[in-house]
DOKOL-320870 format. One record per atom (N, C-alpha, C): x, y, z. Coordinates in pm, whole numbers, padded with zeros to 5 digits, always signed. Example, Ala and Ser with C-alpha at 12.3 -4.5 7.8 and 13.67 -1.06 7.14 Angstrom:
BEGIN
+01319-00569+00780+01230-00450+00780+01320-00330+00780+01285-00225+00708+01367-00106+00714+01290+00003+00787
***
This chain:
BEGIN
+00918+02138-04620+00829+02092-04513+00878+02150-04380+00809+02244-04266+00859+02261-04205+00899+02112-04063+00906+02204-04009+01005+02072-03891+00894+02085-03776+00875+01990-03726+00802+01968-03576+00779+02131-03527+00970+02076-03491+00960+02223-03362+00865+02375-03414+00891+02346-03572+00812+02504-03580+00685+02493-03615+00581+02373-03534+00449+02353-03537+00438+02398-03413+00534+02386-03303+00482+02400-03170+00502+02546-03105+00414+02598-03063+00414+02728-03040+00545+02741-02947+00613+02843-02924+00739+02922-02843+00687+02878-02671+00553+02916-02638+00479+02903-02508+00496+02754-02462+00497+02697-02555+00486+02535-02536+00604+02448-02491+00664+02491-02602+00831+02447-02562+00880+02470-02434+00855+02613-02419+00935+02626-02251+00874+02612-02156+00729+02537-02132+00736+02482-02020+00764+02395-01944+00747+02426-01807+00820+02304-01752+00778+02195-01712+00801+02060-01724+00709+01949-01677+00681+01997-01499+00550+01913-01516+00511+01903-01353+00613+01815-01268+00648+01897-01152+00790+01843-01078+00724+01721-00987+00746+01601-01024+00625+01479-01003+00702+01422-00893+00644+01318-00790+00684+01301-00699+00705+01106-00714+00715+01061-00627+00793+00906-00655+00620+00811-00679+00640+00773-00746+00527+00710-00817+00504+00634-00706+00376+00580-00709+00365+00462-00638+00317+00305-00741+00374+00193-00679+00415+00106-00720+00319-00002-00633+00211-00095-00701+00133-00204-00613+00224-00282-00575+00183-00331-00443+00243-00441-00402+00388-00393-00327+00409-00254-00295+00572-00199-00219+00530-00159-00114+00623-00225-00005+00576-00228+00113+00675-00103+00125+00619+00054+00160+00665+00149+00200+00595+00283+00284+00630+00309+00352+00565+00441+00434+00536+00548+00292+00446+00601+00257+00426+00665+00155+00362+00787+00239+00459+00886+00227+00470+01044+00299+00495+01156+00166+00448+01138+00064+00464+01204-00012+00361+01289-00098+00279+01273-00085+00166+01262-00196+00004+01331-00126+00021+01362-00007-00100+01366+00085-00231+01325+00023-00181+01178-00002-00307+01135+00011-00342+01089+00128-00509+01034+00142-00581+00990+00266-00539+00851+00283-00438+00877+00387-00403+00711+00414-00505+00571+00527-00587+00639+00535-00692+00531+00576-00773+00456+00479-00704+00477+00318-00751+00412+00205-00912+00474+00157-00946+00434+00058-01064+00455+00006-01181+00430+00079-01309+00529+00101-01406+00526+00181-01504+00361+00156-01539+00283+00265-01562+00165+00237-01725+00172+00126-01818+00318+00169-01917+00299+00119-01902+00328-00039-01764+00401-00111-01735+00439-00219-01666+00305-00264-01622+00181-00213-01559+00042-00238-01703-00045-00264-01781-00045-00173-01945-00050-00191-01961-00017-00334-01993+00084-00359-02032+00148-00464-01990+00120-00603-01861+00130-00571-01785+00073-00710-01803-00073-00775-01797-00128-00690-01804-00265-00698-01924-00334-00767-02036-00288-00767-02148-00305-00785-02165-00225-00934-02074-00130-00983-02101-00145-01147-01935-00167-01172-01877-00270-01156-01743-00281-01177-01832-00399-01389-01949-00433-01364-01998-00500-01448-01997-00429-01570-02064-00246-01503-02132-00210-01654-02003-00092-01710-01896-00116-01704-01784-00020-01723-01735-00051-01925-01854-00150-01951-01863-00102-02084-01948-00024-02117-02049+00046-02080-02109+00170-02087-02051+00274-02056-02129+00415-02130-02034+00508-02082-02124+00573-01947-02076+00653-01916-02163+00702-01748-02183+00791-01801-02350+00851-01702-02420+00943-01711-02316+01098-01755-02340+01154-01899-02285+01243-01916-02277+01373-01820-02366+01436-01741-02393+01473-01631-02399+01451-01526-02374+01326-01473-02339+01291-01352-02490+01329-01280-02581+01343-01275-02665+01418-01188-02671+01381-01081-02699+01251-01056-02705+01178-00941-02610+01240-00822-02436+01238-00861-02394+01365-00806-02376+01447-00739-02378+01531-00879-02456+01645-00854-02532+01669-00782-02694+01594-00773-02739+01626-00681-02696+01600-00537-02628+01534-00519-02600+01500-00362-02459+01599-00309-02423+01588-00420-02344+01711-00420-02349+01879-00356-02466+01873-00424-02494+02006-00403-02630+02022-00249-02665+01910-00192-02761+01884-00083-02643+01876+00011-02509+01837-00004-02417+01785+00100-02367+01978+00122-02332+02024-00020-02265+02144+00002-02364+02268+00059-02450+02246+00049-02590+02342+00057-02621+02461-00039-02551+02410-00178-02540+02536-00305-02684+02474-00394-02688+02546-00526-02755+02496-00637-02672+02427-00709-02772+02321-00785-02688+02278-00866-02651+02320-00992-02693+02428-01011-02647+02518-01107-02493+02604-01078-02494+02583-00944-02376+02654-00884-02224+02517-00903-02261+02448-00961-02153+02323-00966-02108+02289-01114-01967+02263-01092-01935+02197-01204-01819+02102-01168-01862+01938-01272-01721+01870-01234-01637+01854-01316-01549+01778-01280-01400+01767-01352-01334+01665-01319-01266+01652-01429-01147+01513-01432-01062+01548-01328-01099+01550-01196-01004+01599-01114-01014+01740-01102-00981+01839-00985-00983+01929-01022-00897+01981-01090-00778+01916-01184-00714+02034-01273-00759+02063-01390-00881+01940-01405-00926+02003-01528-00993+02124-01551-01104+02105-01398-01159+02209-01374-01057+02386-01398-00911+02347-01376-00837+02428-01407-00827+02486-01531-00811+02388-01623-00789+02408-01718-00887+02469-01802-01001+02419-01757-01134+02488-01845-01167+02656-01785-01060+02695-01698-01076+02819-01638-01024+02897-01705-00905+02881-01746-00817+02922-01836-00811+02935-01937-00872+02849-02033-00950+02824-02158-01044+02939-02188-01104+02930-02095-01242+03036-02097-01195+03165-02081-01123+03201-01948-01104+03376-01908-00974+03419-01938-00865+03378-02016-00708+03389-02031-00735+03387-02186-00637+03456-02282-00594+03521-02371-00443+03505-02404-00408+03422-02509-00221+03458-02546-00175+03662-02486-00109+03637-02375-00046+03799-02345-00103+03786-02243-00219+03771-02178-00286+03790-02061-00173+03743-01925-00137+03855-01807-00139+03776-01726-00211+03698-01637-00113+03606-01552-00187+03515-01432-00102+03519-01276-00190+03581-01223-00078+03612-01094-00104+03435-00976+00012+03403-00958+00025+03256-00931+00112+03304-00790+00042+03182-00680+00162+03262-00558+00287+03152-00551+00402+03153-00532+00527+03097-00491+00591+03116-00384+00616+02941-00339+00534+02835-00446+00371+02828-00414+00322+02725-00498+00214+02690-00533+00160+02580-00537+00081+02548-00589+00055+02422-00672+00122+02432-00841+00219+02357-00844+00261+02351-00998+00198+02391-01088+00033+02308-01117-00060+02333-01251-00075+02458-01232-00076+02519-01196-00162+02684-01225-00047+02748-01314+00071+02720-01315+00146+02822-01405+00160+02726-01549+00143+02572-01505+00163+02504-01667+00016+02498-01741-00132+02555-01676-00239+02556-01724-00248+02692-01785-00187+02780-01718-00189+02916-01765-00052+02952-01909+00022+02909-01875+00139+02932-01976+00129+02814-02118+00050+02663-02105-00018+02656-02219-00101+02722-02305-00176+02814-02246-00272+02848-02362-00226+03037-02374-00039+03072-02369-00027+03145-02431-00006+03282-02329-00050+03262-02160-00083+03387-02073+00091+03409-02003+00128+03496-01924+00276+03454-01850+00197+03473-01698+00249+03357-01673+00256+03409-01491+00359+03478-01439+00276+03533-01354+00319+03641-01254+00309+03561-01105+00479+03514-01045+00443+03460-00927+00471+03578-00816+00420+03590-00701+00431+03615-00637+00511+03563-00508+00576+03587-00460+00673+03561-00359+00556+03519-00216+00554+03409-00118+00527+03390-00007+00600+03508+00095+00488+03502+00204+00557+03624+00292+00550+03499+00419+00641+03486+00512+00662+03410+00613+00528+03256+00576+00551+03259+00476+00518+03102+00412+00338+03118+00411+00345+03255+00398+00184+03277+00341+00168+03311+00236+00041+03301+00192+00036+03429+00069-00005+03548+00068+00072+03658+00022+00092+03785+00048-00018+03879-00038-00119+03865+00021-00287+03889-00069-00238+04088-00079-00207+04196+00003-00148+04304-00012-00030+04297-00143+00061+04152-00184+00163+04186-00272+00070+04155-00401-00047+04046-00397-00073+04020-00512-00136+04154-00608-00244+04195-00472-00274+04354-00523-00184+04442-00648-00079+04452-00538+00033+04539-00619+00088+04497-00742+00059+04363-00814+00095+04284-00925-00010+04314-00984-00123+04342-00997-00222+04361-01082-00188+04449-01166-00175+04460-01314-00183+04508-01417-00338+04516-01487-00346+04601-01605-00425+04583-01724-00470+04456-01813-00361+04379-01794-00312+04243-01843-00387+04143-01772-00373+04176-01634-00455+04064-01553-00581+04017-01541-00560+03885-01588-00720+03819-01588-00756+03705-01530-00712+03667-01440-00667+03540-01348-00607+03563-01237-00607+03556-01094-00609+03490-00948-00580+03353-00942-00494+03292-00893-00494+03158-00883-00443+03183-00657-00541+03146-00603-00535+03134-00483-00508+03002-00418-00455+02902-00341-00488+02837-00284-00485+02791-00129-00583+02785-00088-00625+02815+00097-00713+02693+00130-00654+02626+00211-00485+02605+00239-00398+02616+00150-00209+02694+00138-00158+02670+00046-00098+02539+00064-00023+02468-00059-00024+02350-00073+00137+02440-00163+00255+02408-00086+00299+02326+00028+00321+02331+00125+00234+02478+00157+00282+02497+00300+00194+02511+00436+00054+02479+00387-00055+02423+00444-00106+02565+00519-00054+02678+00495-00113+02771+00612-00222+02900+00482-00307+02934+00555-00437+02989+00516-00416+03097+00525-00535+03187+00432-00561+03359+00485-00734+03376+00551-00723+03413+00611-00817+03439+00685-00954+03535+00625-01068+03499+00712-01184+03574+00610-01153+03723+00601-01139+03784+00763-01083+03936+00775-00990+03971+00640-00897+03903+00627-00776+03901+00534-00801+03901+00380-00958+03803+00325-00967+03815+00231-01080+03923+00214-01148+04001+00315-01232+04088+00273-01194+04223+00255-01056+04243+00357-00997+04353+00270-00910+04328+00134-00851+04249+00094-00832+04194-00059-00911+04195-00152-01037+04145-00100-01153+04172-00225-01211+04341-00209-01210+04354-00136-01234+04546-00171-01153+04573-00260-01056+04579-00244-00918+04605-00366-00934+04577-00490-00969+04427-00515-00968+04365-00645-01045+04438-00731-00966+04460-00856-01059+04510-00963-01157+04450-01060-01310+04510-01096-01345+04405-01220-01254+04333-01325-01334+04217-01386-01281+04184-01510-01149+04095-01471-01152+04052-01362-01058+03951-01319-01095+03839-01222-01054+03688-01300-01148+03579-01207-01009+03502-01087-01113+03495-01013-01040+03461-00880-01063+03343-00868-00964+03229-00850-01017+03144-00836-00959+03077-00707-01036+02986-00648-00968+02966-00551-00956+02838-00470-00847+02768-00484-00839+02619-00511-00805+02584-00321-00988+02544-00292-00953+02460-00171-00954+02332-00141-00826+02224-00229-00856+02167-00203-00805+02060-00070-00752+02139+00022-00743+02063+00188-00849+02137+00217-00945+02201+00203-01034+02283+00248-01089+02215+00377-01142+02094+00362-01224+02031+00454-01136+01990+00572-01001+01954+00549-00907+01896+00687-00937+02054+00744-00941+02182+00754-00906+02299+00821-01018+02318+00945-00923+02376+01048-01023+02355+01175-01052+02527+01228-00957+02633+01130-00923+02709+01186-01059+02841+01211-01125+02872+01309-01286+02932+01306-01278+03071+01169-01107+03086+01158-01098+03240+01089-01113+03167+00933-01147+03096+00883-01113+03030+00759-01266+03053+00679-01221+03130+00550-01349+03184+00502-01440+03090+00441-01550+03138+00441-01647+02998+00374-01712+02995+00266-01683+02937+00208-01715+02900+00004-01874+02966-00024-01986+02956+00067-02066+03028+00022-02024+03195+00030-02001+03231+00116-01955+03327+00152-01903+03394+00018-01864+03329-00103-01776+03364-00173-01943+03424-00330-01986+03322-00306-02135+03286-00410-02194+03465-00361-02221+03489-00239-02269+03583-00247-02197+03758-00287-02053+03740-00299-02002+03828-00314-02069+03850-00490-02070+04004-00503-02062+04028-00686-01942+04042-00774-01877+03957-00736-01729+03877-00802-01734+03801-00882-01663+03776-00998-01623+03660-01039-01546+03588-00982-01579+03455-00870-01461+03334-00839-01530+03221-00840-01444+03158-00860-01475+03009-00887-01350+02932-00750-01429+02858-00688-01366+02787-00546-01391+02592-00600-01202+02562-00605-01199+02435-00642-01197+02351-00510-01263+02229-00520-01262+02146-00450-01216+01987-00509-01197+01881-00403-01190+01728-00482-01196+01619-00395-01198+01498-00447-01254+01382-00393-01125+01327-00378-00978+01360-00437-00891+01320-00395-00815+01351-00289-00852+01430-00183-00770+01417-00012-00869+01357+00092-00941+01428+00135-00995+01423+00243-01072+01292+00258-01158+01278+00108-01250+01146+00114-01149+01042+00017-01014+01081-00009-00947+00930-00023-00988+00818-00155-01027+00938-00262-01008+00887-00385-00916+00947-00490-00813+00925-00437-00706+01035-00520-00720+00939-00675-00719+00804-00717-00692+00712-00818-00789+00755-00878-00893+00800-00878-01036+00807-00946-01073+00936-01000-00980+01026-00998-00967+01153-01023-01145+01272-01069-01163+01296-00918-01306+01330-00949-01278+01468-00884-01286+01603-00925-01298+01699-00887-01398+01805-00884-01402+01937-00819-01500+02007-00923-01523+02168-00879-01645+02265-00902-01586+02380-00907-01751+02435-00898-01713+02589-00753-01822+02610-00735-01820+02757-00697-01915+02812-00826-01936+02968-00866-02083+02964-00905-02138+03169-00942-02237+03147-01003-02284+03157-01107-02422+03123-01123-02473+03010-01246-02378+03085-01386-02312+03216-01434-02281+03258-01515-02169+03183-01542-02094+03179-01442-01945+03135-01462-01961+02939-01472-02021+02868-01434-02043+02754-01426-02134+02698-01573-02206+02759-01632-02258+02744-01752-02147+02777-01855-02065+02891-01874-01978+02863-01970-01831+02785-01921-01810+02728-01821-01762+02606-01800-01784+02487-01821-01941+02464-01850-01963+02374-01891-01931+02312-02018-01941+02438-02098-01906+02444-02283-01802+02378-02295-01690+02368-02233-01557+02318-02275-01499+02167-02195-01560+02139-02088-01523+02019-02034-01534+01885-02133-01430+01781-02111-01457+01691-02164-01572+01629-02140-01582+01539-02312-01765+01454-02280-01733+01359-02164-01767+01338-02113-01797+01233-01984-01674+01244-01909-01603+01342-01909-01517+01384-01805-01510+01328-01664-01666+01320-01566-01609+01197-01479-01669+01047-01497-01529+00982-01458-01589+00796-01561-01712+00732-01465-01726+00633-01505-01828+00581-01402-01821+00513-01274-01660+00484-01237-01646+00455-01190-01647+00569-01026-01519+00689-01084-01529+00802-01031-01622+00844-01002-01783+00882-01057-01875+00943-01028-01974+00842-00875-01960+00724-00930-02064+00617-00794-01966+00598-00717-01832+00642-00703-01702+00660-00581-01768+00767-00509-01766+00832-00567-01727+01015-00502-01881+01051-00475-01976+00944-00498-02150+00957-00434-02123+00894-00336-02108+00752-00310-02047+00668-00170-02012+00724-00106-01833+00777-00123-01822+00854-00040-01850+01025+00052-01944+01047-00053-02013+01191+00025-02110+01110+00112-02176+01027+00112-02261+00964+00183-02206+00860+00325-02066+00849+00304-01977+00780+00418-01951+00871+00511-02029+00884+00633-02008+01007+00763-01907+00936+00816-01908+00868+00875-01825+00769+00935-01692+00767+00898-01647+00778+00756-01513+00760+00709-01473+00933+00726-01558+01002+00685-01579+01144+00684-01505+01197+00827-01566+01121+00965-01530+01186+01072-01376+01136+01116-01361+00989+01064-01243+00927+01077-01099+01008+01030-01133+01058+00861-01064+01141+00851-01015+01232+00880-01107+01307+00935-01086+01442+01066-00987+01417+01167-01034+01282+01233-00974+01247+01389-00844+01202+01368-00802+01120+01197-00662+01028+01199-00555+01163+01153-00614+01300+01106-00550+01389+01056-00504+01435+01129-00632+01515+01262-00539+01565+01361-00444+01505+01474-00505+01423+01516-00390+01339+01587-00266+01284+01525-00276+01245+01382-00140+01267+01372-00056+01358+01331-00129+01469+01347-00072+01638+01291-00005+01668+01407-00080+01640+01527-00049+01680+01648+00078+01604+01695+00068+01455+01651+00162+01376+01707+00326+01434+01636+00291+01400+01493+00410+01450+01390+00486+01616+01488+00399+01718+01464+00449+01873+01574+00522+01822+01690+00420+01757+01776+00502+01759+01908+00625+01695+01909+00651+01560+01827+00783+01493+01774+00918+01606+01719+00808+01653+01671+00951+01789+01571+00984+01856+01653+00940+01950+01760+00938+01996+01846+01023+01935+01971+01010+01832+01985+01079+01766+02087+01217+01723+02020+01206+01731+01925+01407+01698+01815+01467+01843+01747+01338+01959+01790+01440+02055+01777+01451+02114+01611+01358+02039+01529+01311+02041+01412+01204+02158+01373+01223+02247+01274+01115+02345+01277+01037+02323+01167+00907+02345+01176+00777+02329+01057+00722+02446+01068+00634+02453+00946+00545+02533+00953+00400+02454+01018+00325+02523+01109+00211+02535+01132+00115+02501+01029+00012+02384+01024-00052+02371+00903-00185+02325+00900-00268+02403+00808-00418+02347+00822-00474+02259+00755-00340+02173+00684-00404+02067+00565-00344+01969+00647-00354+01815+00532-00292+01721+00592-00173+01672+00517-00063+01813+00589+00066+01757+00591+00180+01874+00640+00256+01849+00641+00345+01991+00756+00455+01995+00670+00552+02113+00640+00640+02177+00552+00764+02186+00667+00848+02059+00662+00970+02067+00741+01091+02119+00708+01105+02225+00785+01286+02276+00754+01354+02219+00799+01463+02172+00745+01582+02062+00745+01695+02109+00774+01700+02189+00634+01852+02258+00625+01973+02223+00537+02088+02195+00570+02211+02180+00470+02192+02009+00433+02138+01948+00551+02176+01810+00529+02010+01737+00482+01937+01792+00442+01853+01787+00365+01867+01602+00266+01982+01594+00191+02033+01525+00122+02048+01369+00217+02097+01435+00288+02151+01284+00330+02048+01229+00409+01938+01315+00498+01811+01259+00575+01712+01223+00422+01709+01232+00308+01648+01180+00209+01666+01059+00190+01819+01046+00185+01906+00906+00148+01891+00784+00335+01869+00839+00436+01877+00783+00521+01675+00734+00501+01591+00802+00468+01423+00763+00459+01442+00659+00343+01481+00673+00268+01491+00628+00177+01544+00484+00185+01629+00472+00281+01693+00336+00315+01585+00266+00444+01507+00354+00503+01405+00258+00594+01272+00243+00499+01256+00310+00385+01148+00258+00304+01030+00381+00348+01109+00485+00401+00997+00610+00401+00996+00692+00270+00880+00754+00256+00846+00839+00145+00830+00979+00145+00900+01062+00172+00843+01211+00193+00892+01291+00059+00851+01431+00027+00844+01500-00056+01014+01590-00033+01053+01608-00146+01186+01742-00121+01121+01826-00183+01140+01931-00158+01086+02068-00202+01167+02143-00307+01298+02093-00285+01391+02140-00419+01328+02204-00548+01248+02131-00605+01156+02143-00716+01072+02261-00683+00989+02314-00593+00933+02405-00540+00988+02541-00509+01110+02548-00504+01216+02655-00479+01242+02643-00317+01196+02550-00277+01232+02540-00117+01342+02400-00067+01443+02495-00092+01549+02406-00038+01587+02410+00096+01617+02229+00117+01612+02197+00243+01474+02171+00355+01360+02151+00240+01252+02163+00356+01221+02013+00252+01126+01948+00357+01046+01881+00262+00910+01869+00362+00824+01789+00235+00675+01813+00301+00606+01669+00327+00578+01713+00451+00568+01511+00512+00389+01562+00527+00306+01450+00435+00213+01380+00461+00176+01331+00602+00089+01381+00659-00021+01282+00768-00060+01162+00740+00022+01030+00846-00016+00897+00752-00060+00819+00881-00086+00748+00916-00118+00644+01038-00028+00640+01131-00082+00651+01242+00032+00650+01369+00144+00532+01346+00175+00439+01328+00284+00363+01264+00402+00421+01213+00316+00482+01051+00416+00546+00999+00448+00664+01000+00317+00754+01063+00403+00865+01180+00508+00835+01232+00556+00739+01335+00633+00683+01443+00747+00653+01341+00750+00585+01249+00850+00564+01172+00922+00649+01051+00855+00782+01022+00907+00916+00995+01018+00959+01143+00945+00993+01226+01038+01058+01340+01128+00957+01384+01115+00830+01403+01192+00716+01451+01375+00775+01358+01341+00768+01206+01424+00832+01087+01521+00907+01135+01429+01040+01132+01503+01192+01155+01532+01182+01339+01527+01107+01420+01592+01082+01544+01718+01062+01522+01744+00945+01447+01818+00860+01446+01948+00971+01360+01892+01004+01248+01992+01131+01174+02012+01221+01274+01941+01308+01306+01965+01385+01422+02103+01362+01510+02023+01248+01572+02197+01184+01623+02298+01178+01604+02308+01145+01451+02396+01052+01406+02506+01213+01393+02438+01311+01313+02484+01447+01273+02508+01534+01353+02532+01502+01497+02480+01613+01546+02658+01608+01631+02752+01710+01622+02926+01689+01661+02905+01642+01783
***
């Protein structure tokens, strides 16, 4: 009889778990800076919404979601043929990969990243190819130069996530001249909506190119349903029809789907989010800035702090006032970590922290 291990493919074994961040726990009273989620909580008209079939959650929900969908696609100004959703967007990932990746195929992934793109791609058999950040961008000229025969996958993400800074439309239109057929681009925005920056390219923009890309979006940052995991993915009708083939049956639940309608329909929470992001983006900078602390510049909601040697012990000092921020260790970025945009409070009580260390460390 053979043994487990030699049921499980070689690809399988060596990957690496997703480098997960400190759970959250009901009922813990803590500054939670880790996770960028939308800390003004869940949109009230998507609490509305839910609530009102919290009854029929022994049914299953509309396999298509249309309802949606359609508002979906009236909010985005696409077809709805141009949409597809997902258990979040990594599923949407995953059904990308499924579809256009091959055991041998590469996947050029930038580093760092978002984790899933190299454990969605290296499940089903492809190797990634990371690419190195250039002054904490992504280096769209290096990815070029990584393109092989092999390559059948782009994994982009703009904003990058963890380091919140973008490429510009100029930037991606000489990149896409370059790009060769027979390779899908995909391109995961999902801080897309926090970005204010006028150079920041725009998702239709992408529909009309004669490319294959697919541009991810989700209901978990901006509109503040990270628990409900509703994502989704927007290309044309070619690439979105055989995406459809492989998604799970009722992939978003019912609860997720009359959330993530609420809240496309909540302007109000919509603009709130905008205003509590930048002001405390702005507040968090000018604080760092004034302690002498360096970040990166960022168009999502959350900023990539360099620390340095003592990295360790300002963890262990947040950690003792009940703050939550990210280490980057796991990411290959040592000494930085990545602080979440959270309510002026616990803004104030992040920097209150690293003051106080500052001090304490300083001969």
């Amino acid at each position: 009889m053979p043994r487990l291990r030699d049921l499980i493919p070689d690809y399988i074994r060596s990957l690496p778990p997703y480098p997960k961040g400190r759970p959250w726990r009901r009922g813990e009273e803590v500054v939670r800076l880790s996770s960028n989620e939308n800390p003004l909580g869940p949109p009230p008209m998507a609490v509305a919404a839910i609530q009102e079939v919290l009854q029929e959650v022994n049914r299953y929900p509309d396999g298509a979601a249309e309802e949606l969908l359609n508002e979906l696609a009236r909010h985005l100004g696409v077809g709805v043929e141009n949409l597809v959703l997902g258990n979040g967007s990594d599923e949407v990932i995953e059904m990308a990969v499924r579809i256009f990746v091959r055991e041998g195929d590469e996947v050029i992934i930038p580093a760092p990243s978002f984790a899933y793109y190299r454990i969605a791609s290296a499940s089903e058999g492809a190797r990634p190819v990371e690419v190195p950040l250039k002054d904490y961008r992504i280096d769209l000229h290096e990815v070029i130069c990584r393109l092989t025969p092999r390559t059948k996958l782009i994994f982009l993400n703009n904003p990058n996530n963890p380091t919140g800074t973008i490429f510009t439309r100029g930037e991606f239109r000489s990149f896409v001249e370059d790009l060769p057929e027979g390779v899908l681009l995909v391109i995961d925005e999902a801080y897309g909506e926090y970005v204010t920056s006028p150079e920041y390219p725009d998702y239709r923009d992408y529909l009309a190119l004669e490319r294959p890309i697919l541009v991810l979006r989700t209901f978990s940052k901006f509109y503040g349903l990270a628990g409900l995991r509703v994502g989704y993915g927007i290309a044309k009708e070619e690439i979105i029809s055989a995406l459809e083939k492989v998604h799970q049956p009722f992939n978003v639940n019912l609860l997720g789907a009359v959330g993530a309608l609420g809240a496309l329909r909540d302007e109000e929470y919509q603009r709130r989010s905008s205003l509590v992001n930048e002001e405390g983006k702005r507040y968090l900078s000018e604080g760092l800035r004034r302690l002498g602390v360096s970040f990166v510049p960022s168009e999502a909601n959350f900023l990539l702090v360099r620390i340095g040697e003592g990295v360790g012990e300002l963890l262990e000092r947040l950690g003792e006032a009940r703050v939550v921020v990210r280490d980057m260790k796991g990411y290959g970025l040592e000494g930085h970590l990545r602080v979440s945009i959270g309510m002026p409070d616990e803004n104030r009580r992040f920097l209150e922290v690293l003051e106080r260390w500052k001090t304490s460390s300083s001969p």
